[in-house]
Structures are given as structure tokens and as C-alpha cells.
N, C-alpha and C positions, 0 to 999 in steps of 0.2 A: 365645513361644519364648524359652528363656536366651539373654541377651548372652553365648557363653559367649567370645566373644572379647576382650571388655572385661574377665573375669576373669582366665583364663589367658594364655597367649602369643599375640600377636594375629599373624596371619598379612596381610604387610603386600602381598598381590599386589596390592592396589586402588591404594593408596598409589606415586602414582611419583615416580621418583628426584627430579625437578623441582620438585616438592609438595616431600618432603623437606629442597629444598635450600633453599627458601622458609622453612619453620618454619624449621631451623636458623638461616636470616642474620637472622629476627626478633630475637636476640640481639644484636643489633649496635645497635638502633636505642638510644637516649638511657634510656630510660623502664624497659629492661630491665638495660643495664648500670649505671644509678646505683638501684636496687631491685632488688636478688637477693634470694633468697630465705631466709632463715635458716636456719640447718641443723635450726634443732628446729623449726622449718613443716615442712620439707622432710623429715624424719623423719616427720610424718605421711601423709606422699604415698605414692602405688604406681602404677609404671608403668600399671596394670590399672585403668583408672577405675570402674567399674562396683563394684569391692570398696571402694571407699571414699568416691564422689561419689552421692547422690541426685538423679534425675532429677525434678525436677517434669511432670505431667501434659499445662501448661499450654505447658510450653518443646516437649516432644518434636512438636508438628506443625513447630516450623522444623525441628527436626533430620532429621524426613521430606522435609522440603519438599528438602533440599539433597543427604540421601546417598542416597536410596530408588533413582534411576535403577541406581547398583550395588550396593547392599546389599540380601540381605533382609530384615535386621534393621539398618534406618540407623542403630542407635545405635553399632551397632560402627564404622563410620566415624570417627565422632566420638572412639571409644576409639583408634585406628589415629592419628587426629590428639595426640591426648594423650600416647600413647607417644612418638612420633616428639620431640615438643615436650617431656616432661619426660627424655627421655636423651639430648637435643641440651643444656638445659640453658638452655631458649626458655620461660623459665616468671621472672617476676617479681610483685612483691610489691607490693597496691596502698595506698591512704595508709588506703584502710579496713579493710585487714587482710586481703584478699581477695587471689586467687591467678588472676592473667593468664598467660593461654597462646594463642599464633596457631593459625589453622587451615589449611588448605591452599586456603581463598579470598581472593580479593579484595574487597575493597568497593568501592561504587561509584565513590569518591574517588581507587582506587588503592592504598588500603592494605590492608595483611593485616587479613582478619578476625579477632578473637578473642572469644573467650568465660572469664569470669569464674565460677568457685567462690570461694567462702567457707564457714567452718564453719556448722557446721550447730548453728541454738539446741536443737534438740529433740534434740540429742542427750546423752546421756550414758553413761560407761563402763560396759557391762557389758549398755545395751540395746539388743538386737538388731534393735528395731522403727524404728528411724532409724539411717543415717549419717551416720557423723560429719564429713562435708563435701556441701554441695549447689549444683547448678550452679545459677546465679544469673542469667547475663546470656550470649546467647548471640544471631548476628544472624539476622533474619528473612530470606525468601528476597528480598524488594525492597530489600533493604542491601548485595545481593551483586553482582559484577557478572555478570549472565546468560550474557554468549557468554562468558565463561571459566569455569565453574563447576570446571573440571580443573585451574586454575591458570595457571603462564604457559604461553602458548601456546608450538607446537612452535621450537625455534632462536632464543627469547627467554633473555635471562638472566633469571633470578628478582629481579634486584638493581632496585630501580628511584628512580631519586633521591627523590621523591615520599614511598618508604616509607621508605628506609635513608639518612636525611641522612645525612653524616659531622659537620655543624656542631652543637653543643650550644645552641643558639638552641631546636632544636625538643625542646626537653625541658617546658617552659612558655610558651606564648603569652606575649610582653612586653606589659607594663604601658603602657598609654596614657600616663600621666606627666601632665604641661602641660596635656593636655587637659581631663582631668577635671577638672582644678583650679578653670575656668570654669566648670562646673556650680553652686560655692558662689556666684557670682553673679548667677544668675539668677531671678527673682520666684518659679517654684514653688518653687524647692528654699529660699526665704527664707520661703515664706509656711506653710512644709509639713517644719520642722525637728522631728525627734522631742524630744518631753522630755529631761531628763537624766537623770529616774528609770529612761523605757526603757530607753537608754543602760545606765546601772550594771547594769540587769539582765542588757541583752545582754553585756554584758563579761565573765557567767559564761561564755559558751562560746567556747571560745576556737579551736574550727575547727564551720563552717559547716556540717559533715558532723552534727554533733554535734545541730543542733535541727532542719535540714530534709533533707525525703526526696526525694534525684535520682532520679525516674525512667528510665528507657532512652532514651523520647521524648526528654528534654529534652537529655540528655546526648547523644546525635546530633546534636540539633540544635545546639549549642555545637559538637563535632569538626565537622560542614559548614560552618560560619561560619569558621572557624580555618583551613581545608585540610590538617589531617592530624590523628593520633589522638594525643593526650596524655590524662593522669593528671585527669580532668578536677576530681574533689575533692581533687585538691592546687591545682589554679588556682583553684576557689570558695574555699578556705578562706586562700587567701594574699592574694585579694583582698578578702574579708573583712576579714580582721584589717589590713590595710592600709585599707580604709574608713574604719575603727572609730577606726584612728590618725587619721586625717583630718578624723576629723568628719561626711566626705561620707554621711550616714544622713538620710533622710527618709521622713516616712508616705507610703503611697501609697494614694489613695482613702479618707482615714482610716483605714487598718486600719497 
């Protein structure tokens, strides 16, 4: 069956006002007000996800897995979440070039869920057989929290300190400092200092993003260790290049 709701005007009865008011204050947190969006990204966006977002194969069993109880086509859910979030203006821009939007869940941590697009490499002007953005990263149904899967619960505000610091602390995890300092002293990281040939080489890249691949896995697992959701390849790549100034670089396992 057509999404045809994801194309046209998506009719928002599933969608309640409390969902809504959730996406919206998504905007408020740290990570969306210092990354908005650019007008010419945002020039390529449509309310209507489905006319310009590629679904992967592999993603659409979570998105079963979360909206099927009231959709018959769960992916319109998803489109209902996207409208709501890109005309609230709940849509931010990540350090990889990718495009963040909340959904009307929780996660297990308390924070709003969201799901990431990026453009699409297979795409180009003029061909019809790819679009030219594809949903990337979206959570599984064990990321979500179960007994709320409708949102906040009835006579809860949506606002919850957890998700909506008002402090700019939660915009990046801070730096250990001091501590890691102690790491240069101790016998492995003495007996197990990279070359400086490695070194010069690694100093071509100069964000972290650039020569390894984050998977989903890992990246959860970094936001649960933290207690709340940030930019997490903007924190690999700041700690990075801050290593690199430091020195603190060592093989591990010979590799």
C-alpha cells in the first residue's frame, strides 16, 4: 500500500496534542538550539517525508515494531512524527551533516527518541530510482520505553529535566581534565606509545568522524554511560583532536 500520508497532508488524528507538545519543546534542548538547520538544507526538506526520505528495508521492522498497534501503514506514523517536528522547527543539524528530528517516544533513559536522515549518496539529479535523502538511524523497540509508547502519560507535562536541561553543561559531556593526565604515567601507556610516523599520519584527519565508522550500537552505548543524548561525533572528534594535542595516543594490542 502507498504511504500516501507521508506524501500528501498527513492527517494528524493518531498524533496527540501531548506527542506534539513533546516534539515541539525538543527544540529547546542545547544540541538543537546551537545546530539549526541552514536554510539551503532546509530548502531541501518537505513536510511529506516519504517524497524525499528513502526508507531502508532493514530500519522499517523498528518502525513496525513502534507504530503498527495504530497504523496500517506504520510508516505513516513516522511521517506524522516528521511533520509535526519539521513545522515545529524540532529538526537540527548534525556535525556529519545529517539531519536530527524527536519522535513522539521516549527512550529508556527518559529522553526523546529520535531518528537521523542524511543525504542520500546514490542519489543524483534527475534520478528517479533513489532519493535524495535516506533515513539513517532510527530506535529499536528495546530503546523505547514500553509502558509509554503514546508519550507522557495522561496529566504529566511533557517537559522533563532529564530531557530539557535549561544548563549548557548538557550540550557535550566535559572533559576528564587531570585525570587523564595520569594515563601518561603509567607503564602500559609508556611501554605502548605510537610512532611518530603514525602520528604525522594521523594528524591528517583532523575529526574522528573522518577515518572511523560509529555504529548505532556504539553510539547508545556512549549516550547510557553519559545520562542523556548529545552530538556524540562532535564529542569523539573534540576528544580526538584534543588526544592528539596531548600526546595521550597509544597502540592497543599492537594494532
Amino acid at each position: 500500500m502507498e504511504d500516501a500520508l507521508c506524501v500528501t497532508e498527513a492527517n494528524d488524528a493518531f498524533l496527540l496534542d501531548r506527542q506534539k507538545e513533546m516534539i515541539a519543546m525538543a527544540a529547546n534542548q542545547p544540541w538543537y538550539r546551537n545546530s539549526p538547520v541552514p536554510d539551503e538544507v532546509k530548502s531541501e526538506l518537505s513536510p511529506y517525508f516519504i517524497s524525499f526520505v528513502y526508507i531502508p528495508d532493514q530500519i522499517r521492522p523498528s518502525i513496525d515494531d513502534l507504530y503498527s498497534e495504530k497504523y496500517e501503514e506504520p510508516v505513516d506514523g513516522l511521517c506524522e512524527d516528521w511533520k509535526a517536528a519539521f513545522e515545529s522547527g524540532s529538526i537540527y543539524q548534525r556535525a556529519d551533516g545529517g539531519v536530527g528530528f524527536p519522535l513522539r517516544f521516549k527512550r529508556m533513559n527518559g529522553h526523546v527518541a529520535e531518528a537521523i536522515i542524511k543525504r542520500n549518496t546514490c542519489y543524483s539529479a534527475g534520478n528517479s530510482d533513489f532519493s535524495p535523502w535516506r533515513l539513517m538511524n532510527f530506535p529499536r523497540v528495546q530503546d523505547v520505553a514500553l509502558d509509554d509508547l503514546d508519550g507522557c502519560a495522561d496529566g504529566e507535562s511533557c517537559q522533563s529535566p532529564a530531557s530539557f536541561a535549561d544548563s549548557e553543561p548538557g550540550l557535550l559531556p566535559e572533559r576528564l581534565g587531570e585525570e587523564l593526565s595520569s594515563v601518561l604515567e603509567t607503564s602500559d601507556f609508556r611501554s605502548n606509545r605510537i610512532s611518530s610516523s603514525t602520528i604525522d599520519s594521523l594528524g591528517a584527519y583532523e575529526r574522528f568522524q573522518d577515518m572511523v565508522y560509529l555504529n548505532a550500537r556504539w553510539r547508545n552505548k556512549l549516550v547510557a554511560l553519559v545520562g542523556y543524548d548529545f552530538d556524540v561525533l562532535a564529542f569523539l572528534d573534540r576528544e580526538w583532536n584534543w588526544a592528539k594535542e596531548q600526546g595521550i595516543l597509544k597502540e592497543y594490542e599492537g594494532r
